[in-house]
KOLTIMAR-66614 format. One record per residue: z, y, x of N, C-alpha, C in turn; residue in three letters. Coordinates in steps of 0.05 Angstrom, whole numbers, plus 5000, padded with zeros to 4 digits. Layout:
! KOLTIMAR-66614
ZYXZYXZYXALA;...
***
This chain:
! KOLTIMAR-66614
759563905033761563795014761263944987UNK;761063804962760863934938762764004935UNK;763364054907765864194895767664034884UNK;766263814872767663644868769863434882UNK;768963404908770863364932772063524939UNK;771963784941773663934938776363944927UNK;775763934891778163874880779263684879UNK;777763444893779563224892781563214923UNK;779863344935782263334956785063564949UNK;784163794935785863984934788163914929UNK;786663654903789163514878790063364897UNK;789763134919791462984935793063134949UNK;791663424960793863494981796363644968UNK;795863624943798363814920800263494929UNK;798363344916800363124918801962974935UNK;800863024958801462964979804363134994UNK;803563344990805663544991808063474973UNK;807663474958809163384926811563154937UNK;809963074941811362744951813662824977UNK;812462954995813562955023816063125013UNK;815863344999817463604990819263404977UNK;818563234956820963014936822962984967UNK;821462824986823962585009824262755020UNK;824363045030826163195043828063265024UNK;826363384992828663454981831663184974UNK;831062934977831962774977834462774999UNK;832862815015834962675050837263005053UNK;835763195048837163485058838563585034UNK;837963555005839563624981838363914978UNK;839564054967838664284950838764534958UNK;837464544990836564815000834464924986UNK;835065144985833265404960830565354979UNK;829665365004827165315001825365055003UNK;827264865002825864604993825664574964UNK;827364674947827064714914825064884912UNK;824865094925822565264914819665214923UNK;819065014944816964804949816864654932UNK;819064474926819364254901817864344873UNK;818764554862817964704839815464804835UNK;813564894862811465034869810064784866UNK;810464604887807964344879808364214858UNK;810964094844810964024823808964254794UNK;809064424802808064544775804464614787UNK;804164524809801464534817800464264811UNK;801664074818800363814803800463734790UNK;801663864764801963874743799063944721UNK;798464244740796164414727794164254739UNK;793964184768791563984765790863824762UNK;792663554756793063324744792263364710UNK;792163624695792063644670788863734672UNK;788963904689784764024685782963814697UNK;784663614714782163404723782163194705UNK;784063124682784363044659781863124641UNK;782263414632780463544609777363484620UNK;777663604642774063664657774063414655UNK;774763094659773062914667773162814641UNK;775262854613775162844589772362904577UNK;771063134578767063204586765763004583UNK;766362884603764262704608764862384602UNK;767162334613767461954593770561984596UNK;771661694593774561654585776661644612UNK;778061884622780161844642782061624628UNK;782861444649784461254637784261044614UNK;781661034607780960884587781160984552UNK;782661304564783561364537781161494514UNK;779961364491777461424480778461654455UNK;781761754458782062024436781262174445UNK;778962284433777762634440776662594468UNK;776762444478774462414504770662424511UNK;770162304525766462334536766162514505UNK;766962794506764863034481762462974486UNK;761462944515757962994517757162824507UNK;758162524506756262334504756662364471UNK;759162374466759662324432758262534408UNK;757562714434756262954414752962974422UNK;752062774431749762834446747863014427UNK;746662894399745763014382746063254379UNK;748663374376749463644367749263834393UNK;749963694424748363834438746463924443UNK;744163714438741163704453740263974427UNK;741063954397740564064372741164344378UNK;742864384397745264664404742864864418UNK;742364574444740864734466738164824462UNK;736264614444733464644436733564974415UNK;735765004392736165174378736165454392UNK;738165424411738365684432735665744453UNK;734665564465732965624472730765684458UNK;729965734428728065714410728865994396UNK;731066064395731966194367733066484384UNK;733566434409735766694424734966714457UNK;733266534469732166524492729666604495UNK;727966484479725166564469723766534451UNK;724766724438724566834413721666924412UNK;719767004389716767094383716867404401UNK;719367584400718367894406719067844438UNK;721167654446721667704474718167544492UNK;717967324476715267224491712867484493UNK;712967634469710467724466710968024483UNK;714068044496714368284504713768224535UNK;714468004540713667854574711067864564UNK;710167714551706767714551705268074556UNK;705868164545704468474547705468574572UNK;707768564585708268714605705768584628UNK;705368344630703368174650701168284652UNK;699868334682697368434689695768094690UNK;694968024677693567784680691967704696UNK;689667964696687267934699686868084735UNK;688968214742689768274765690268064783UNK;692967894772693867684783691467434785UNK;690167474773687767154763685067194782UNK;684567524787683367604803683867554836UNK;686367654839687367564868688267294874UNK;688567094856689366774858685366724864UNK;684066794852681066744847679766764886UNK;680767094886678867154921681067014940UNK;683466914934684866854953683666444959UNK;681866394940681066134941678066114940UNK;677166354934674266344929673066124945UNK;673566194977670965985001670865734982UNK;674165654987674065424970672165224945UNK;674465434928672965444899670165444900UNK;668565594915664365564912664065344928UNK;666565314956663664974961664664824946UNK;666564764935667164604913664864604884UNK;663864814871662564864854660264724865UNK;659764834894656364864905656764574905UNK;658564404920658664004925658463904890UNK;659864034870660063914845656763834836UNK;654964104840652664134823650563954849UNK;649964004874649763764898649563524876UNK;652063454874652963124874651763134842UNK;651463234821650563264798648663244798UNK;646263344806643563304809642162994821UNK;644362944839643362734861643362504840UNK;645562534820645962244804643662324783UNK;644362334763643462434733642162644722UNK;643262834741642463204739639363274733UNK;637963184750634763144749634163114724UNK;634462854706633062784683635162844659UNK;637163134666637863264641637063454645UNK;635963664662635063874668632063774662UNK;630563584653628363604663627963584619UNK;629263444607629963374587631363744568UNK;631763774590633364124571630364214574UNK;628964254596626564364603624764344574UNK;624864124572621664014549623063994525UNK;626363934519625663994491628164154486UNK;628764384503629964654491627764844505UNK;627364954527626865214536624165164524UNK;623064934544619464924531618964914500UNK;619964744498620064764447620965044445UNK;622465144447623365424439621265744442UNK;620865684468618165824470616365794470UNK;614965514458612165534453612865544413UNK;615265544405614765544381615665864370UNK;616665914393616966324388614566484403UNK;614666634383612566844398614067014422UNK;612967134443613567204463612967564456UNK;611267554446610367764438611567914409UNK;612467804393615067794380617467894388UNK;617867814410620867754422620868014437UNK;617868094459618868354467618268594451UNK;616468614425617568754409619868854397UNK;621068594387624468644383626468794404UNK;625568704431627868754447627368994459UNK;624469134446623269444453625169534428UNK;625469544411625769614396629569594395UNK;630469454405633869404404633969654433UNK;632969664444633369784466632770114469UNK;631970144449629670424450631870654448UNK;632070854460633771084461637671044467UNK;637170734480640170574493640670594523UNK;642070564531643270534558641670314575UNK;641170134558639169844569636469954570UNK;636070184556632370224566633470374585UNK;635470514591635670644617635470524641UNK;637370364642637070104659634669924672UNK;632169934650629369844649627970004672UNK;628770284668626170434673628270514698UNK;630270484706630970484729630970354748UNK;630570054735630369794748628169804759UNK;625369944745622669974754621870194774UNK;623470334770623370584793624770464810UNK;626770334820628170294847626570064854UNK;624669864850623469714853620969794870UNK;619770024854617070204861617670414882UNK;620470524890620770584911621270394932UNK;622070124930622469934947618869864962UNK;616769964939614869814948613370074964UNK;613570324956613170574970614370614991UNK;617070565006617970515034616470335049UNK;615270115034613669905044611169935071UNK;611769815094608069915108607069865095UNK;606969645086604369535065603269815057UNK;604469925037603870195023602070385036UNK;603470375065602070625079599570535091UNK;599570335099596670165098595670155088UNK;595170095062593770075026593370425030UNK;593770605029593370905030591371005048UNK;592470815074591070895093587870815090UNK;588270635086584770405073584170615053UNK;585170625033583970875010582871085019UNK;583771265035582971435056580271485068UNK;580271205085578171175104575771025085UNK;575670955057574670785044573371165029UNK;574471325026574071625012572071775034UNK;573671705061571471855080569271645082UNK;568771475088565671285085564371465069UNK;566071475046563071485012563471805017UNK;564871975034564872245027561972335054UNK;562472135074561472195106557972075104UNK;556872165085554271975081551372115087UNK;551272265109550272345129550472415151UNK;548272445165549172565200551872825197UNK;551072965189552373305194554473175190UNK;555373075160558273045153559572895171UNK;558272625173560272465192560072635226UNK;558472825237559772925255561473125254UNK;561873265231563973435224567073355224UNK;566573125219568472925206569772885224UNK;567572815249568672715276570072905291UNK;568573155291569373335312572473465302UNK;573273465266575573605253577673355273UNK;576373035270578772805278579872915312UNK;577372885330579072935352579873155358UNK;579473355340581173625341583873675331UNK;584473425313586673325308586473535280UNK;584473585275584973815245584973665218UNK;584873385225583573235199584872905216UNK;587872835204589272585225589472385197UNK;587972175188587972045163590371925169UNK;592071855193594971725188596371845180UNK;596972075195598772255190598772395156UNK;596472375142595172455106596372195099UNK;596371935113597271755087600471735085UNK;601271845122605371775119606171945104UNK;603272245100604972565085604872445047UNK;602872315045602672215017604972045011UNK;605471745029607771555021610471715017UNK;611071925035612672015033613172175005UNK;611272394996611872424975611672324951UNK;609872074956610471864933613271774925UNK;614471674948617071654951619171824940UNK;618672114948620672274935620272344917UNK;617672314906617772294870618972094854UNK;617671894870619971644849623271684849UNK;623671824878627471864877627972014853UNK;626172244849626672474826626472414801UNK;625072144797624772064776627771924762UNK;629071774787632471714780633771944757UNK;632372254764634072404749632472304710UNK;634872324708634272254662632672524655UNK;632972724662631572914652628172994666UNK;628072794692625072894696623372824681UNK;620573004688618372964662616572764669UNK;616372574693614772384703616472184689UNK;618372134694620971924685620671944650UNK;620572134641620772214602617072104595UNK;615272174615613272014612612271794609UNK;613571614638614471344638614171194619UNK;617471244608619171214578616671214553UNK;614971354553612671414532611071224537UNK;609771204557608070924569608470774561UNK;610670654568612370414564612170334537UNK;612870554521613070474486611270474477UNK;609170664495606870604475604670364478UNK;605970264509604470004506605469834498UNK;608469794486610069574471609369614446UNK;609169874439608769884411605669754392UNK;604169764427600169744417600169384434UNK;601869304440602469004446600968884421UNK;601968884405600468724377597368734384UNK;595468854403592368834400592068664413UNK;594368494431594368374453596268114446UNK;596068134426597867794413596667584429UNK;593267524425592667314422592067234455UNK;592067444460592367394502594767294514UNK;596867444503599567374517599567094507UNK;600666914488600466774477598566614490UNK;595566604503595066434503595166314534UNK;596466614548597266564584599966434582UNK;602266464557604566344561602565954556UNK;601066004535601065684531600065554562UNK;599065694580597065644600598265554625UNK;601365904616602965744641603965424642UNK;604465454619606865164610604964994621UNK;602164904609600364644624600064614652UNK;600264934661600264924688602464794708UNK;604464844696607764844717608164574716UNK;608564524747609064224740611764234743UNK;612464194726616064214722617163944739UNK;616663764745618363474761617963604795UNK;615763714796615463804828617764064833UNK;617464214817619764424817622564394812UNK;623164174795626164134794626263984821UNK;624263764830626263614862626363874879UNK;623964034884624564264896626464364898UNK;627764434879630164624881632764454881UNK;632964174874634564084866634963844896UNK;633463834907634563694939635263924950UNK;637163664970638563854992636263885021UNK;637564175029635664245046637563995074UNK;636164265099637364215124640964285128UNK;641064525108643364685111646364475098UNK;644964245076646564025063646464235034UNK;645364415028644864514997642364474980UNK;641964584962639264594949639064804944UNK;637264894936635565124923637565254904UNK;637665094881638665164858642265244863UNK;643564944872645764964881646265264886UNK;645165404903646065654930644865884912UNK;644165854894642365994878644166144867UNK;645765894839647365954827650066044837UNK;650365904859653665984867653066354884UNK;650466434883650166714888650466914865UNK;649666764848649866864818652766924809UNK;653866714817656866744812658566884820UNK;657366944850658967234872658267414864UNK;655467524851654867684844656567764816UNK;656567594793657667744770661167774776UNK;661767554797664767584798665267874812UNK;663768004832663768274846663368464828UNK;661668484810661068614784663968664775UNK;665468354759667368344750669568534752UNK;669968534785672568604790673068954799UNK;669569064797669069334798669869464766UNK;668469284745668269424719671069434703UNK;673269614706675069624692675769624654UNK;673869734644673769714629673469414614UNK;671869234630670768984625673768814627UNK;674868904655676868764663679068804640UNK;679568954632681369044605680168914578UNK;678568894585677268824556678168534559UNK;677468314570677868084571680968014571UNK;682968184588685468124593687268144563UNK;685468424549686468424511685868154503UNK;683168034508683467744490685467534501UNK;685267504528687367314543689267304527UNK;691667574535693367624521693967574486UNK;691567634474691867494449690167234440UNK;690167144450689366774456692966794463UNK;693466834485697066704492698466764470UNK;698167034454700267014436700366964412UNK;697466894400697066774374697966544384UNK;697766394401697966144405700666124417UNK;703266284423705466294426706866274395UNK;705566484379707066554357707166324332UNK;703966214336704065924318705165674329UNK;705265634347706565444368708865474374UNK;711165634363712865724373715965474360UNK;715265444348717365094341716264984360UNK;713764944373713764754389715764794421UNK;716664994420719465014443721364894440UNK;722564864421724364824411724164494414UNK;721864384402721864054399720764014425UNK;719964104445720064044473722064044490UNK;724264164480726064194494728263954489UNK;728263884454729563684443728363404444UNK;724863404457724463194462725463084493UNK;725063194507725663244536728163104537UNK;730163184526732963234529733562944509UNK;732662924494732862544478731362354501UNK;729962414520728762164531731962134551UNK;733762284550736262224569738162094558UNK;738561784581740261714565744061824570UNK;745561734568748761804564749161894601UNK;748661794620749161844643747362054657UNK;744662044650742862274654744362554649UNK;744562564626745162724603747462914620UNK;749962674621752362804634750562884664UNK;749662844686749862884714747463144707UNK;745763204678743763424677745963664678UNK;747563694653749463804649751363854671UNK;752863624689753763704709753063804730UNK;750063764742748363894753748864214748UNK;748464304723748364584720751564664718UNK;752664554719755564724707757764644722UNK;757464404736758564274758760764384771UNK;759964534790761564694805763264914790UNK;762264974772764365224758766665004744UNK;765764794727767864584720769964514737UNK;768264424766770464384787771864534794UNK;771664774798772864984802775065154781UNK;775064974757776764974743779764824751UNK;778264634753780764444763782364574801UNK;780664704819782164774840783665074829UNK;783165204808784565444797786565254792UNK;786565064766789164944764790964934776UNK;790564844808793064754813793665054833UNK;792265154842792865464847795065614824UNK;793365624807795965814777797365564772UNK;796965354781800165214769803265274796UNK;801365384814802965394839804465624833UNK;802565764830802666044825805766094803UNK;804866034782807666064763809965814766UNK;809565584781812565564788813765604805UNK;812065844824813465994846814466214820UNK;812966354809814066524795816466404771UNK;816366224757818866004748821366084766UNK;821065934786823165974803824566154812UNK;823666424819824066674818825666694801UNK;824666754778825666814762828266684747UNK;827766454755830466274750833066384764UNK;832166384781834466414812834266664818UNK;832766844808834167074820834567294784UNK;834267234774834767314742836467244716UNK;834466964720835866854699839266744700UNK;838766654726841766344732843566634737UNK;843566844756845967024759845067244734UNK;844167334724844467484700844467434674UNK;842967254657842067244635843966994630UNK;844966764641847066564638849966574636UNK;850066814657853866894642853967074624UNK;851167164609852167404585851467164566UNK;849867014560850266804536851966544537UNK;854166514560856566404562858566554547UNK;858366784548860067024534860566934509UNK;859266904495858366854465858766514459UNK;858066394479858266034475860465994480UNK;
***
């Protein structure tokens, strides 16, 4: 039951009472506590017969009467103008938006909405780029191929380019990166059997050309099964310290690693003797690659229902998003622009609250309008009207009192005195 039934029953049962209290007081005459019922509901349905008046006054005409009645509808303008203003001017205002805006971890929250959908979100990505290829995808990729990447680099030098980027990089964090990238690579290939095999062959390829007579090669023989001379055991003792040289090399200050670094530059730097080679293996590749066989390659779906490329990229994407959510600094960095993207664009935009709120509120017509309004305020309105007839009860119990036990024996025979 709302509130509004509420007061309408409250107001009948005043009245109701009202009524019954009149025909006793009628039939029995003027016992003090049928008068003081009489008085009590009379002055209760009084108060709520007057607030269910005003409150429905609000909204359209009690009784047809159009003095000072429906305010809402008659003021609609100066409302909707009232509410758009307050909400614009004292609700959210430029410092209170921009003080909610800064308090917000954005990039926290955007992060955990992100892994809480991820599975999602990638087969979604991985089916988008699928279904992209299958239609059209092929002959725009094949079209970027030949006249961006391929025009671009056959009309730039290559050899150019890693000059420059020797040179952007030189005594930076990114040549660090280079020559670490190449050492953890070259230890990947030094753990390798391969390696210890390739050593091992070097070895036995040293004893041939060293073993090139009788004596030696039985020397040779008799050190092996004496176990004084084990060529496996010389190539796992070599891989191994190959290996822990390259780890030592991780340190920035070793002198194999600072060597490296010198190599490196000085073959970037003596690149120029070697223009006309690089250049003519990039032109060599390009005739070579058959670019239509390699894009269906990658770009059909396997057995698994993906492609090449598809599963490629959406690894790419786990990868920089895992990056992402390690690198704090990065993460701050981006959440500063967020944040000011939202509030340049709060602070210029900021009339536009105001006329959203006043457009909103004009698409309502006269009945909307009232049941929006009564919607929100409803119940406290109604509840005006069940106070009514409560405080109207209230003081003509207190009326009465005071009549009959004050006024009629005290205050009536001292101003008879005088009359």
């Amino acid at each position: 039951m709302n509130y509004k039934n509420k007061a309408n029953i409250t107001l009948l049962l005043v009245f109701v009472v009202f009524i019954i209290t009149a025909v006793l007081k009628y039939f029995y005459g003027n016992l003090v506590i049928l008068n003081f019922f009489f008085i009590v509901m009379e002055a209760s349905l009084v108060g709520g017969a007057a607030d269910w008046f005003a409150i429905t006054a609000v909204f359209s005409k009690p009784f047809g009467i159009s003095y000072h009645t429906e305010l809402i509808p008659k003021n609609r303008e100066k409302i909707i103008q009232g509410i758009s203003t307050m909400v614009e001017k004292e609700l959210l205002t430029n410092d209170i938006i921009s003080k909610k805006i800064s308090q917000l971890n954005i990039m926290e929250e955007l992060i955990v909405f992100i892994k809480n959908r991820k599975y999602n979100m990638l087969l979604y990505i991985e089916k988008y780029i699928d279904d992209y290829f299958a239609q059209d995808g092929k002959e725009k990729l094949l079209y970027f191929y030949n006249n961006g990447i391929k025009s671009y680099i056959s009309e730039n030098s290559i050899t150019d380019n890693i000059k420059l980027l020797a040179k952007k990089t030189e005594g930076t964090k990114q040549e660090e990166n280079i020559v670490d990238f190449i050492i953890d690579n070259a230890i990947k290939l030094g753990e390798n059997r391969v390696t210890k095999d390739f050593i091992y062959k070097k070895l036995m390829e040293i004893k041939e050309a060293k073993c090139n007579n009788f004596f030696s090669r039985m020397s040779f023989s008799i050190f092996e099964k004496t176990n004084s001379v084990n060529l496996l055991s010389a190539a796992s003792s070599i891989q191994n310290g190959l290996v822990e040289s390259l780890i030592e090399m991780k340190n920035k200050d070793n002198n194999m690693r600072i060597r490296l670094k010198e190599e490196i530059r000085d073959y970037v730097y003596h690149i120029e003797y070697h223009r006309e080679e690089i250049e003519k293996f990039k032109m060599k590749v390009f005739q070579e690659i058959d670019i239509n066989f390699i894009i269906e390659h990658i770009t059909n779906l396997r057995n698994d229902k993906s492609s090449i490329l598809s599963q490629w990229l959406i690894e790419q994407i786990e990868f920089c998003f895992e990056k992402f959510t390690k690198n704090d600094n990065l993460k701050k960095y981006v959440e500063n622009i967020l944040k000011h993207i939202v509030l340049g664009f709060a602070e210029k935009e900021h009339g536009f609250i105001g006329t959203l709120v006043s457009e909103t509120l004009n698409e309502f017509d006269d009945k909307k309008l009232n049941s929006f309004i009564e919607d929100k305020f409803g119940n406290d309105l109604q509840w005006i009207r069940i106070n009514g007839s409560v405080v109207g009860g209230i003081i003509g119990a207190l009326m009465f009192l005071f009549l009959n036990l004050l006024y009629d024996p005290y205050v009536v025979p001292v101003i008879r005195k005088f009359f």
